[in-house]
C-alpha positions in Angstrom: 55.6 118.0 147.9 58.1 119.4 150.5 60.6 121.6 149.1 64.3 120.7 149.2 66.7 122.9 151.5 68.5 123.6 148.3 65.3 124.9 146.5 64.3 127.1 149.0 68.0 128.8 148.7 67.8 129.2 145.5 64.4 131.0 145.5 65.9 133.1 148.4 69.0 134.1 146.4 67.7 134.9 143.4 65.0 137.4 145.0 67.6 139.1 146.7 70.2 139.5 143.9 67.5 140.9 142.3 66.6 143.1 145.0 70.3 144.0 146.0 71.1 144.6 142.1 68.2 147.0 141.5 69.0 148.9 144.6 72.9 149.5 143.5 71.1 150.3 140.0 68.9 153.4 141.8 72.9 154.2 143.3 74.5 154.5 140.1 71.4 156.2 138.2 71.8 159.2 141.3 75.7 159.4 140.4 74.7 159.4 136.4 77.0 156.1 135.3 73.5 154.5 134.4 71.8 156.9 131.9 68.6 156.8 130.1 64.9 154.8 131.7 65.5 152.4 134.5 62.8 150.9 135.4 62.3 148.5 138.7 61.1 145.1 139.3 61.2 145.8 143.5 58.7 144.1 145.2 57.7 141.6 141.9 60.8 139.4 142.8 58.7 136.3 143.8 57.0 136.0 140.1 59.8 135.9 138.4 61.8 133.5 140.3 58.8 131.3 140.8 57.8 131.4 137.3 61.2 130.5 136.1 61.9 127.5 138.1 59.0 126.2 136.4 60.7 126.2 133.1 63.8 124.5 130.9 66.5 125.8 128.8 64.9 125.0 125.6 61.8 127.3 127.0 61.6 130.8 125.7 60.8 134.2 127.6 60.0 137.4 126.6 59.0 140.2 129.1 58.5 144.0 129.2 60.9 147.0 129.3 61.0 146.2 133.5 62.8 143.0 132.5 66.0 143.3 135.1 64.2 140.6 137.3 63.5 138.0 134.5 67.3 138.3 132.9 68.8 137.8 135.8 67.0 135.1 137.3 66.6 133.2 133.9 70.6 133.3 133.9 72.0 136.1 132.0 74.9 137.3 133.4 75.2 139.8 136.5 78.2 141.2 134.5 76.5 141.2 131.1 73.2 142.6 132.7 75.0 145.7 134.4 77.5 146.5 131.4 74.7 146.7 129.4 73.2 149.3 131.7 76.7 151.5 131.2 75.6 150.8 127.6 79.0 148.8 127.3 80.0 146.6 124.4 80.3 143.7 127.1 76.6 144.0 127.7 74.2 141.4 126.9 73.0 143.8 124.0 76.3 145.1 123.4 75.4 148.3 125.2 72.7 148.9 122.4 69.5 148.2 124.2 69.8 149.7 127.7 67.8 148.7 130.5 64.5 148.5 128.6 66.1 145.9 125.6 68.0 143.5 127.5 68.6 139.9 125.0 70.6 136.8 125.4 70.0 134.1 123.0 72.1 131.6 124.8 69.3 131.4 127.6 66.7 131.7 124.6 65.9 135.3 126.9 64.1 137.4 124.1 63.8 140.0 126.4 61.9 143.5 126.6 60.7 145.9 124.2 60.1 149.2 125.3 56.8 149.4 123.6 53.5 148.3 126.2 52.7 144.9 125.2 55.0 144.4 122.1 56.0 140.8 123.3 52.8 139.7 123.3 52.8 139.3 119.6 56.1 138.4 119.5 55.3 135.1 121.9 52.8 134.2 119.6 55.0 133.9 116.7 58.1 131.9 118.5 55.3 129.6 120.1 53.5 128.8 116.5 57.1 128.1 115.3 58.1 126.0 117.9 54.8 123.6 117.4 55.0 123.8 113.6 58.3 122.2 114.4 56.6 119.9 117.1 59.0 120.7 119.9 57.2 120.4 123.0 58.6 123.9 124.7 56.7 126.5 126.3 57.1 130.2 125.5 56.6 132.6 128.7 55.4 136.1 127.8 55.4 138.3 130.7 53.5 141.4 130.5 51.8 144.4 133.2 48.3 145.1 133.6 48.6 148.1 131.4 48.9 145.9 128.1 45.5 144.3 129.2 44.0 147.9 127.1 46.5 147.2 124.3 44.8 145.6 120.6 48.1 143.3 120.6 46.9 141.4 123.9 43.5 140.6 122.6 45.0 139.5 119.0 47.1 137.6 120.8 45.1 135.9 122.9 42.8 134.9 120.4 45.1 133.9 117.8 47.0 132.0 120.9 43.4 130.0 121.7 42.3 129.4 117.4 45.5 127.6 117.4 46.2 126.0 120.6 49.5 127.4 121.3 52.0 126.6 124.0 52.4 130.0 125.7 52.1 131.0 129.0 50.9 134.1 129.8 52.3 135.7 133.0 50.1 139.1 133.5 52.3 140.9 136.4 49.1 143.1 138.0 50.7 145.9 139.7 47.7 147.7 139.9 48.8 150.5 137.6 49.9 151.3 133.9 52.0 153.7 134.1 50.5 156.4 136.7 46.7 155.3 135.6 44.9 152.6 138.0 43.7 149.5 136.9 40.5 150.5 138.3 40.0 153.9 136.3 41.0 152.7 133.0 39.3 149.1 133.1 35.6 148.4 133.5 36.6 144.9 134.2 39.8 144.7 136.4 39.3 141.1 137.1 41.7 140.1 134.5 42.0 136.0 134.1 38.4 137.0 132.9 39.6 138.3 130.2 41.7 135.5 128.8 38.7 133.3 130.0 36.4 135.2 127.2 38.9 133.8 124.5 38.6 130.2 126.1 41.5 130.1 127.5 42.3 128.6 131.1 43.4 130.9 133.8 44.0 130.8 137.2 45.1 133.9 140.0 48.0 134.0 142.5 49.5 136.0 145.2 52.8 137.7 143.4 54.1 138.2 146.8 54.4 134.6 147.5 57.3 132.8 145.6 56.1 129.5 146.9 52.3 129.9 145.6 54.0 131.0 142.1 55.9 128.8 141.6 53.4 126.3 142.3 51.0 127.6 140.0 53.6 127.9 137.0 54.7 124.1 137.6 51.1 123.0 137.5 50.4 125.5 134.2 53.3 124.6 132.0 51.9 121.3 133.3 49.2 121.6 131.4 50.2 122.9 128.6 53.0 120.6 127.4 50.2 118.3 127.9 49.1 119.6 124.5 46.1 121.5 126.1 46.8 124.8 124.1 47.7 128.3 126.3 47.6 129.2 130.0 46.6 132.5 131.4 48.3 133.6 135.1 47.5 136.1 136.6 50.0 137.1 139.7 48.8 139.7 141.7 52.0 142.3 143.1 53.1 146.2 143.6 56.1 147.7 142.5 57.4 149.8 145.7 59.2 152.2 143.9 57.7 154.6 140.8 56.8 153.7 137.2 60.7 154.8 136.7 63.3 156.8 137.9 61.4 160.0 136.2 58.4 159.1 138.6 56.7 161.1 141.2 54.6 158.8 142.1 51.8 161.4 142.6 49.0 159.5 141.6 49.3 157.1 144.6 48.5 157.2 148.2 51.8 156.6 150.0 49.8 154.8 152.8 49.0 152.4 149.7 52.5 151.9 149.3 53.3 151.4 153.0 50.6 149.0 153.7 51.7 146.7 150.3 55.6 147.3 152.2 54.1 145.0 154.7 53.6 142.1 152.1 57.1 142.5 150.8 58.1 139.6 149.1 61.8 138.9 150.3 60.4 139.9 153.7 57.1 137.0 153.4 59.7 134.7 152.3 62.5 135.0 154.8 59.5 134.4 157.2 58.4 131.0 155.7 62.0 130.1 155.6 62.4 130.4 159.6 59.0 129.1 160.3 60.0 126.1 158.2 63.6 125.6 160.5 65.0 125.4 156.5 67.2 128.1 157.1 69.5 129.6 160.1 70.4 133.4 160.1 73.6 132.4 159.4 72.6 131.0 155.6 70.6 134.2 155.5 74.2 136.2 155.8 75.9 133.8 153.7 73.9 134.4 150.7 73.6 138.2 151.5 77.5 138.4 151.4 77.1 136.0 148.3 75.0 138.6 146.3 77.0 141.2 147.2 79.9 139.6 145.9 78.6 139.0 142.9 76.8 142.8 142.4 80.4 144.0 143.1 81.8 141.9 140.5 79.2 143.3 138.0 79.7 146.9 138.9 83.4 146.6 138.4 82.7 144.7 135.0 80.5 147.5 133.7 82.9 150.1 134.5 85.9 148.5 133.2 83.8 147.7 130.0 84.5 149.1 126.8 82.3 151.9 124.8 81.5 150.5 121.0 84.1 152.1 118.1 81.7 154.9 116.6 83.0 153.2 113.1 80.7 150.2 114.1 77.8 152.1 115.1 75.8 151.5 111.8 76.5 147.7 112.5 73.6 145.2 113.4 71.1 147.6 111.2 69.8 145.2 108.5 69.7 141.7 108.3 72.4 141.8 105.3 75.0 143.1 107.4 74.4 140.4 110.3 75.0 138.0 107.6 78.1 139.1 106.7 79.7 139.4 110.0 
C-alpha cells in the first residue's frame, strides 16, 4: 500500500527530532547541565519510529537504558524528556530517573531500566496481565543484542511461548554489548534463531530503513492480536556514536563506523522521500526549523525547571507512601 504524504512526514519528523534532540543532548553533556550516563539512540532512529507507528495507545512499551528514541517518538513530551535529563521535578520521572529511567504512564511508556535486559521480564508480566484480563493489546519490549547472553531473555522467551503471550519482541542488533562484538561473545549471532528454538515466530529487517520496519511491525502485531501468541523482530542497525558518553570506542574500527555512516538512516530516508517526489526541499526545511523549535522549547523548559525540595527526597520509596499521597 502507498504511503500517505502525511505518513511519510511524520516518519521524517520524528527521526529527526530524535536525531536533532540527542545531538543538543551531546551539547549540554560537554557544558555539564546534563550529568550522569547518556546514552544515544543515533543512527537506530528508523526502529523506533517504524515500530511505533505500528502500535495504539492502549499498547505498552518498555525499552532499555538507550530509551531517548522510544519516549519521544511514542509521545512523551520534548519538555518532560529533557527536564528529566537536568534531573528536574518537571521531568517525566520527576528528575529521579535520568536518562537511563525515563516513565510516563499516560502513554502507557514503561520505559528503561538501566539493568541489560531487565524489561524483558517485566514485558512478560504486563503482557500475562493484560490477557488474563482478555484485552487484546500488545506489549513491545525493546532490547540490544547484548541481553541475547542474559538468563532473563531466555526465561522470558520461554515463559512468553508456554503461554502464548502477546509481546513483541524488538531485538535492536547493534552489533555490540557494550564494547564486546556480537561475534566474540555469541557462537550463534544469527539471533531470530534463537527465539525460533523456543517456537516462537521471527522474522529480520534492515534497522536503517524506516519504511521496511515499519512494515514488518504492522504485519507482526498483525499477527499477534490474531491470538497467535509472541513475535520475535529482529532489526538490524549501528549506533554511530560510543556505548555512552564515557566511551572510547576503542574496540571498533573507525572505517566500520564510516562505512555504516553511509547507511544513515535519516540520510536513506530523505533519499526515498525525493525519489518518491513526496517531499520538496522546502518541507525538508520546514520540519528542520519545526524540530528545532520544539528542541529549543525543551531546552528552555529544563532549565527553567525546578530542583525537588530535599524534604521530599524520601518520597515515592515504598508503596505505602504512594498511597498516601
Amino acid at each position: 500500500m502507498k504511503k500517505s504524504t502525511q505518513l511519510l512526514k511524520k516518519y521524517y519528523k520524528q527521526m529527526l527530532l530524535v536525531r536533532r534532540f540527542e545531538e543538543k543532548c551531546v551539547e549540554l553533556y560537554a557544558q555539564e547541565h546534563i550529568r550522569g550516563f547518556l546514552h544515544l539512540y543515533i543512527g537506530q532512529e528508523a526502529i523506533a519510529v517504524g515500530v511505533m507507528d505500528a502500535l495504539t495507545p492502549d499498547d505498552s512499551v518498555l525499552t532499555t537504558y538507550r530509551d531517548h528514541g522510544q519516549a519521544l517518538v511514542r509521545g512523551v513530551s520534548p519538555n518532560a524528556v529533557m527536564a528529566e535529563l537536568y534531573g528536574k521535578l518537571e521531568g517525566c520521572s520527576r528528575g529521579r530517573g535520568g536518562s537511563m529511567h525515563l516513565f510516563d504512564a499516560a502513554t502507557r511508556f514503561y520505559g528503561g531500566s538501566a539493568i541489560v535486559g531487565a524489561g524483558l521480564p517485566l514485558a512478560v508480566g504486563i503482557a500475562l496481565a493484560d490477557k488474563m484480563k482478555k484485552q487484546n493489546n500488545v506489549t513491545v519490549c525493546f532490547f540490544g543484542d547484548g541481553a541475547v547472553a542474559e538468563g532473563e531473555f531466555h526465561e522470558s522467551l520461554n515463559l512468553a511461548a508456554l503461554w502464548n503471550l502477546p509481546i513483541l519482541f524488538v531485538c535492536e542488533n547493534n552489533l555490540y554489548g557494550m564494547g564486546t562484538a556480537l561475534e566474540l561473545s555469541e557462537s550463534q549471532t544469527d539471533l531470530a534463531k534463537k527465539a525460533a528454538s523456543y517456537k516462537i515466530t521471527s522474522s529480520k529487517v534492515d534497522g536503517m530503513r524506516v519504511l521496511d520496519v515499519a512494515k514488518a511491525a504492522k504485519a507482526a502485531v498483525a499477527e499477534i492480536k490474531k491470538g497467535n501468541g509472541p513475535f520475535f523482530l529482529e532489526c538490524l542497525a549501528y549506533r554511530f556514536r560510543g556505548h555512552s558518553m564515557f566511551d572510547a570506542e576503542l574496540y571498533r574500527d573507525k572505517k566500520e563506523v564510516d562505512e555504516w555512516k553511509k547507511k544513515d538512516p535519516i540520510t536513506l530516508f530523505t533519499n526515498e522521500l525525493k525519489k518518491m517526489k513526496a517531499l520538496e526541499e522546502l518541507d525538508l526545511q520546514e520540519i528542520e526549523e519545526e524540530v528545532s523549535s520544539i528542541i529549543d522549547e525543551a531546552v528552555l523548559f529544563a532549565q527553567n525547571g525546578t530542583l525537588e525540595p530535599i524534604e521530599d527526597l524520601k518520597k515515592f520509596i515504598y508503596a505505602t507512601e504512594a498511597e498516601d499521597e
